[in-house]
C-alpha positions as CSV (number, residue, x, y, z in Angstrom):
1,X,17.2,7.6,-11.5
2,X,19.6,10.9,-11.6
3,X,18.3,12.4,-8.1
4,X,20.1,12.7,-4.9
5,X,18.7,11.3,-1.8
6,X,19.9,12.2,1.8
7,X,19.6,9.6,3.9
8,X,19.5,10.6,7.9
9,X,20.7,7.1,9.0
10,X,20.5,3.7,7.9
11,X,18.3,1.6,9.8
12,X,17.2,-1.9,10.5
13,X,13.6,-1.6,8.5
14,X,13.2,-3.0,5.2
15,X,10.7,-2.1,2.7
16,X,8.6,-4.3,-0.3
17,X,7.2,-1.9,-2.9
18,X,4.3,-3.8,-4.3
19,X,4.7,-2.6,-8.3
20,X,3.5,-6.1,-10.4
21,X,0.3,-4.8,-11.3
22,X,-1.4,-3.8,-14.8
23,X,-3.0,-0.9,-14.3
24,X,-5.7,-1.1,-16.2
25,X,-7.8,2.0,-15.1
26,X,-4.5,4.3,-15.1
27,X,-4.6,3.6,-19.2
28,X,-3.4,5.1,-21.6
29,X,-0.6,5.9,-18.9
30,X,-0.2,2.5,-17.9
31,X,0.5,1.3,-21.7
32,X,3.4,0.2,-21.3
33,X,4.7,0.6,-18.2
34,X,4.0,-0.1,-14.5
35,X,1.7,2.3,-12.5
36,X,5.1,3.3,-10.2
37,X,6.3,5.1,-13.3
38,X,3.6,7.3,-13.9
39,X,5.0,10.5,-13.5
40,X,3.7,13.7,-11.3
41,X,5.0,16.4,-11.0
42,X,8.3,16.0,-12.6
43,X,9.0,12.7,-10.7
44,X,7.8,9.1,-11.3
45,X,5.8,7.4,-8.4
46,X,8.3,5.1,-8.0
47,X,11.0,7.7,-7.5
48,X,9.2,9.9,-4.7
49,X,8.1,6.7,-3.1
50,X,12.2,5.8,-2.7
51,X,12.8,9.1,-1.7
52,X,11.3,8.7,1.5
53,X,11.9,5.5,2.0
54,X,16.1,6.4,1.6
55,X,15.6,9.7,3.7
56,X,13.5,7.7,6.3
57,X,17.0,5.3,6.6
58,X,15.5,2.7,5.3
59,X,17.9,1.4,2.2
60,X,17.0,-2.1,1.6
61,X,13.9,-2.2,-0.7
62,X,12.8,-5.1,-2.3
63,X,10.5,-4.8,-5.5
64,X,7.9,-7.1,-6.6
65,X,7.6,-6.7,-10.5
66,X,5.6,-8.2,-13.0
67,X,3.9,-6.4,-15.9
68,X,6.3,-3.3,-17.3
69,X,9.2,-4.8,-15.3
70,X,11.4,-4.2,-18.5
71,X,11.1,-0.5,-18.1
72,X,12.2,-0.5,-14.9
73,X,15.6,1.0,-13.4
74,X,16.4,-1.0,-10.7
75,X,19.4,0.4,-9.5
76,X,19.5,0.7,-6.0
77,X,16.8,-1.5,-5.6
78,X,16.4,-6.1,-4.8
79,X,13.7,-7.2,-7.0
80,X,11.6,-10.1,-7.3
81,X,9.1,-11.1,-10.0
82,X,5.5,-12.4,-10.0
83,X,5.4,-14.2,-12.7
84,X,1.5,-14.6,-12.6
85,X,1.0,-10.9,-12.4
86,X,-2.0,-11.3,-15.2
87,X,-4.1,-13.2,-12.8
88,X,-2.7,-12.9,-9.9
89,X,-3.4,-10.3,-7.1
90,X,-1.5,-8.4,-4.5
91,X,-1.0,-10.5,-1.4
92,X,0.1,-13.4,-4.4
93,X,2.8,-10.6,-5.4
94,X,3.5,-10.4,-1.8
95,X,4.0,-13.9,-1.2
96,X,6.3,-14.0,-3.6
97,X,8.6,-11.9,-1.5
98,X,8.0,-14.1,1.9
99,X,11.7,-15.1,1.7
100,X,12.0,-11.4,2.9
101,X,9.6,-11.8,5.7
102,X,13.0,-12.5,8.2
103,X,13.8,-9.1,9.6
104,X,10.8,-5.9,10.3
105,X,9.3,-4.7,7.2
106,X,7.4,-2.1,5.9
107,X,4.7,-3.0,2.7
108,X,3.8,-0.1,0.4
109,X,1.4,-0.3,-2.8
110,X,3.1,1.2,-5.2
111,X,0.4,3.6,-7.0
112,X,0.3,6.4,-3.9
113,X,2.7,8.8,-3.0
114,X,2.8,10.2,0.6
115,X,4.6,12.9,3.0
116,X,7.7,11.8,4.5
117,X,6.1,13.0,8.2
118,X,3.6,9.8,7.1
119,X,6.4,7.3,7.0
120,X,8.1,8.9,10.0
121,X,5.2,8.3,11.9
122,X,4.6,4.6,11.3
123,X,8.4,4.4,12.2
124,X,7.8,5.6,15.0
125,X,4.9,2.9,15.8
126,X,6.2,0.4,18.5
127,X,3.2,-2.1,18.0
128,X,3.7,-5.5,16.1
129,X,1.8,-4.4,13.1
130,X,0.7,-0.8,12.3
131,X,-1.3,0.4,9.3
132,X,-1.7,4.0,8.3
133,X,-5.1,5.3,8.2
134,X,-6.3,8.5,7.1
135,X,-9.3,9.7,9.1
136,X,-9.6,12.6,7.1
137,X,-10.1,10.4,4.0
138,X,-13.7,11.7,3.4
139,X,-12.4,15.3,2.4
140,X,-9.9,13.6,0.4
141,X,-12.6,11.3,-1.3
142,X,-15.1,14.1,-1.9
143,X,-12.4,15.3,-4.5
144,X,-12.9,12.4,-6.6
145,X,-16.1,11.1,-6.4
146,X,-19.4,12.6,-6.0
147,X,-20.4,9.0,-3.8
148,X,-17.4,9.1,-1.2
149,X,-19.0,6.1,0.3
150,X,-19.8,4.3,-3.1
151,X,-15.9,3.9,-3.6
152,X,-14.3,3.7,0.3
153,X,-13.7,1.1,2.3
154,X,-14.5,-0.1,5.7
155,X,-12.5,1.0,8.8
156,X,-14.0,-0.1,12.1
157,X,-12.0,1.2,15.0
158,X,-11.8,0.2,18.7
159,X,-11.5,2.5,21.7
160,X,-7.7,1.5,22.1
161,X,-7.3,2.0,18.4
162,X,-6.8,-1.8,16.7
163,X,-8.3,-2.2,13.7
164,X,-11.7,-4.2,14.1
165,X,-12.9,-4.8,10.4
166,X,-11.7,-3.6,7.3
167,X,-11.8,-3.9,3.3
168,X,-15.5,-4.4,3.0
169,X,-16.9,-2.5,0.0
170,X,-20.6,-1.7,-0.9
171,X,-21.3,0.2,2.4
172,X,-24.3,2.0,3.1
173,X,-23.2,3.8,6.4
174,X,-21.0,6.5,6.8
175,X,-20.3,5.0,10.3
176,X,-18.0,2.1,8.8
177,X,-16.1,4.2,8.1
178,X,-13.5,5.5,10.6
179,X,-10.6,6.0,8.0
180,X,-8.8,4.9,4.6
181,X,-5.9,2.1,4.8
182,X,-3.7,4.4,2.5
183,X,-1.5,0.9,1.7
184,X,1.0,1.2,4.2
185,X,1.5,-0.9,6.8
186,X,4.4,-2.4,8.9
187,X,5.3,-5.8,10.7
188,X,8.1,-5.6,13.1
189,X,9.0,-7.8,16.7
190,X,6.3,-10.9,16.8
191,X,4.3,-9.4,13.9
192,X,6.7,-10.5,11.1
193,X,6.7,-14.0,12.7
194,X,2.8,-13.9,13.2
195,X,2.9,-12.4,9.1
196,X,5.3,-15.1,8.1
197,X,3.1,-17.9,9.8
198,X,-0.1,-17.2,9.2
199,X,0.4,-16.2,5.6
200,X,2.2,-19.7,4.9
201,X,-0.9,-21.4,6.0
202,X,-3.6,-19.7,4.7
203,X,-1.7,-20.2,1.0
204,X,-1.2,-23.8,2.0
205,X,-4.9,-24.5,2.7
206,X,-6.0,-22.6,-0.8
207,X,-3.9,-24.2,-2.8
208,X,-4.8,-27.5,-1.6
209,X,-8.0,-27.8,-0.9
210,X,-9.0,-24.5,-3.2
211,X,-10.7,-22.8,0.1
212,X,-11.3,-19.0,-0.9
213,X,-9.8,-16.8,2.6
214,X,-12.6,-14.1,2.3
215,X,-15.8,-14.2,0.8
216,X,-15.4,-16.1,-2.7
217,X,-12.1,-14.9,-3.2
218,X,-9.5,-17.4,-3.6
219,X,-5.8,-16.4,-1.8
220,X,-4.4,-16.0,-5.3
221,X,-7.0,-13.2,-6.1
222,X,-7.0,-11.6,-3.3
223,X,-5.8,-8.3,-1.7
224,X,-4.2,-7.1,1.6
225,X,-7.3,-5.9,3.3
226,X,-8.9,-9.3,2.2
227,X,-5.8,-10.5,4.2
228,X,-5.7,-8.4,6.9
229,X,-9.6,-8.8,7.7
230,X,-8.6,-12.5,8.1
231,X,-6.0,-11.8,10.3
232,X,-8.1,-9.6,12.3
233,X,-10.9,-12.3,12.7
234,X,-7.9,-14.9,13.7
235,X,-7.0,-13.0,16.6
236,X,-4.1,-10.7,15.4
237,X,-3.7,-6.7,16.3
238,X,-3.7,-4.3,13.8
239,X,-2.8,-0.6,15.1
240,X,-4.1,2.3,13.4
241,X,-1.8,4.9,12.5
242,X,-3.8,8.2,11.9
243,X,-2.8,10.8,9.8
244,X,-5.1,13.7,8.1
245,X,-4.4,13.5,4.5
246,X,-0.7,13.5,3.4
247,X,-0.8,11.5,1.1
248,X,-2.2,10.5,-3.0
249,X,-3.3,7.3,-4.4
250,X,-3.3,6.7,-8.6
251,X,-6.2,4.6,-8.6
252,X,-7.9,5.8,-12.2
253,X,-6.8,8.7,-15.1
254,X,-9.3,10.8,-13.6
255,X,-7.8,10.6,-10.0
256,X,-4.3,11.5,-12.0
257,X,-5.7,14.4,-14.3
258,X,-7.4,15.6,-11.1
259,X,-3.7,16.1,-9.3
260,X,-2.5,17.5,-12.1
261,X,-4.8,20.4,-12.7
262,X,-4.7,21.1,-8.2
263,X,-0.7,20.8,-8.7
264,X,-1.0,23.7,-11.5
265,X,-3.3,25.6,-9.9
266,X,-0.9,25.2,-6.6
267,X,-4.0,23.9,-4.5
268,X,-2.9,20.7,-4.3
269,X,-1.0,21.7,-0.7
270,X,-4.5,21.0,0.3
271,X,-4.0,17.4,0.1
272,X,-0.7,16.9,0.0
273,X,2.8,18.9,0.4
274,X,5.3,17.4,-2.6
C-alpha cells in the first residue's frame, strides 16, 4: 500500500476487518471495488483503518472479503472469503472467520474511518466485551440527514454503563437514543469464549430448524446489532465505550460527497481529525 506505519509495540489483540460487502448505496464508487477502497482524502478506507490498527500494536488483521476481493492488496494482511457475500450479511461474513475467535479480538466494519485516540480507548477497556458508542452522534447525524432519528439506531444505556438494547430502527423518541455503535467493538478474557459459544449455537439452531435470531431475520441475513441485541437479552454484558465524534462512516455517496466538500473547506476537524 506504499505508506509507512509506526507501530509503538506489538500486542496480543487481533483484529477482523469486515470488507465482503457490495456497497450498493456507495455506487458509482463501489463499481467495482469494495467500500474499504473508497478513497478520502488521499488514502483508501482500508488503508487509514490499518494505520491505526498497526500504530495501535495490533499487527495480525484478518480480512473477510467477498465482492471486489480481486482489487484488493493484501499484503500485510490474513484474509478469508465469504463466499455468499451476495446474500449473505455481516455477522455470516463474520462467522466465517470464527476459526479466529481463539485469542481477544477486535471487529471493525470496514466502511468508517476513526481517530486513533478511539481505538486507544477501547484498548484500553478491561471489560469482556466493549463497543464504542458515540454520544455525540446526533451532531454528527444532523450533518446528513435532516431526520437524525429517521436513520439512527437504538442505544439504551444502564446507570453502570452496559448496553441495555440496541439496533432497533424506526424510532419515534429521541430518548432511545443514548449513542451510535460506530462498528467497533472488542471481545477479550471470557468474552471471546462467551462470542465463540453463543455464536456457534445460534448458527446451529438457524440452520437447522430455519429459526430467524431477531425479529424475521434469519442468522444469515442478519447484522451485528441484530446479534448483539440477542446477546444482550441472553444475559451477556456489553460495555459502552463513549467517545464524542472521532470518527466517519461511508454509508451512502451523499454521506462521501458530504466529507469531501467539509475536508476542502477544512471544517471537517469538526468531526473528525485525519
Amino acid at each position: 500500500m506504499g505508506y509507512i506505519y509506526t507501530i509503538n509495540m506489538k500486542i496480543a489483540l487481533k483484529a477482523i476487518i469486515l470488507v465482503a460487502g457490495i456497497g450498493s448505496r456507495l455506487r458509482p464508487l463501489t463499481e467495482n471495488k469494495p467500500k474499504c477502497l473508497v478513497e478520502f482524502g488521499g488514502k483508501t478506507i482500508l488503508e487509514r483503518l490499518q494505520k491505526n490498527f498497526f500504530d495501535c500494536g495490533i499487527t495480525d488483521i484478518t480480512l473477510v472479503v467477498g465482492y471486489g476481493k480481486n482489487q484488493l492488496n493484501i499484503k500485510n494482511f490474513n484474509v478469508i472469503e465469504n463466499h455468499e457475500y451476495n446474500n449473505s450479511g455481516i455477522m455470516h461474513s463474520l462467522f466465517n472467520a470464527k476459526e479466529k475467535f481463539t485469542d481477544d479480538i477486535i471487529i471493525s466494519y470496514g466502511d468508517i474511518i476513526f481517530e486513533k485516540e478511539v481505538l486507544e480507548k477501547l484498548i484500553e477497556s478491561k471489560e469482556n466485551i466493549t463497543a464504542v458508542i458515540d454520544k455525540e452522534w446526533e451532531k454528527y447525524w444532523k450533518i446528513r440527514t435532516d431526520d437524525p432519528l429517521s436513520d439512527a439506531e437504538s442505544l439504551i444505556i444502564d446507570k453502570n454503563n452496559y448496553v441495555l438494547n440496541i439496533g432497533e430502527k424506526n424510532l419515534k423518541e429521541i430518548k432511545d437514543v443514548a449513542g451510535q455503535f460506530i462498528g467497533l467493538i472488542k471481545f477479550q478474557n471470557d468474552g471471546v469464549k462467551h462470542l465463540k459459544e453463543f455464536f456457534e449455537q445460534l448458527y446451529k439452531k438457524n440452520l437447522e430448524k430455519n429459526i430467524p435470531i431477531y425479529g424475521n431475520i434469519p442468522f444469515k441475513q442478519s447484522t451485528l446489532t441484530n446479534f448483539l441485541q440477542i446477546m444482550i437479552e441472553n444475559n451477556h454484558k456489553i460495555k459502552a465505550c463513549f467517545i464524542e465524534n472521532g470518527w466517519l462512516e461511508f454509508d451512502t455517496v451523499d454521506d462521501y460527497n458530504l466529507y469531501n466538500k467539509m475536508y476542502d473547506k477544512k471544517i471537517l476537524s469538526k468531526f473528525i481529525k485525519i
